[in-house]
C-alpha positions, 0 to 999 in steps of 0.5 A: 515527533513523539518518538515515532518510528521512522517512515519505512515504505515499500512502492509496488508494482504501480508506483515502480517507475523510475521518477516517482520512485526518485521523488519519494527517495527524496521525501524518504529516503528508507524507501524501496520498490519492487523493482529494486528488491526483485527485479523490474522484470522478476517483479512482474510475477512476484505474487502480493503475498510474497510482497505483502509478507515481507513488507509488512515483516520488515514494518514497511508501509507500502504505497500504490496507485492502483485502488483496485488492490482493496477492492472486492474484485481483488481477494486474495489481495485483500486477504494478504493485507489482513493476513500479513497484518500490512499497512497500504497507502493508495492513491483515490486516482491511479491515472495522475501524473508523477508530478502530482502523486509526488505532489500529494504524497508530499502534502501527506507527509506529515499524517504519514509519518504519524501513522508509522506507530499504528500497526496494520492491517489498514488502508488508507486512500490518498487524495489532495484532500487528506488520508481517508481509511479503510478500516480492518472490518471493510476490508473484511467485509469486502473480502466476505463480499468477494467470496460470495460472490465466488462461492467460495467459504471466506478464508481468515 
């Protein structure tokens, strides 16, 4: 494994239930969700800064199931994951069964693990047919995007 540094995930609120948590534990064990770092309830009004903050400081990548996190309908999302310098891996589909995100994130596994080296910001989306990226500049762009639409000045 060239010396990589070892796989450190954070789950967030869309991939908290309880069987997937256990199954990716199995594949990883220095995996922690939101959950259990806050609270199941406390977590529900933990703000994606504050998670993606102390995410991306402990050098955790996270994974969601919820796509709309990268989307230029979700801003300030977008801005935390560029701020904060995060790595997100997301599912293409949030509306899979636990058997088969399981079954994907285990088939990914291996690209995974390499992109433990790669410093964020970045996004990638998980799909039974491999890791696609979202690179820093998309994020960027949807962010401009998003805050046009707003009228707003883009924050960077």
């Amino acid at each position: 494994m060239r010396g990589l540094p070892p796989l450190r995930l954070f789950l967030d609120r869309s991939t908290n239930g309880d069987d997937f948590v256990k199954g990716v534990k199995r594949l990883c064990p220095d995996t922690v969700s939101i959950g259990e770092r806050y609270g199941v309830r406390a977590a529900e009004n933990v703000g994606d800064e504050t998670w993606l903050a102390e995410t991306a400081a402990e050098g955790r990548i996270c994974v969601g199931a919820d796509k709309k996190i990268l989307s230029s309908s979700r801003p300030t999302e977008i801005a935390a994951v560029l701020k904060h310098r995060a790595r997100y891996l997301v599912y293409a589909n949030n509306n899979l069964r636990t058997v088969d995100q399981l079954r994907i994130f285990n088939g990914l596994l291996p690209d995974i693990r390499e992109l433990t080296g790669t410093p964020g910001p970045w996004a990638y989306t998980m799909s039974q047919h491999g890791l696609i990226l979202t690179t820093r500049e998309e994020l960027e762009q949807r962010l401009i995007r998003a805050a046009e639409r707003m009228g707003m000045r883009p924050q960077g």
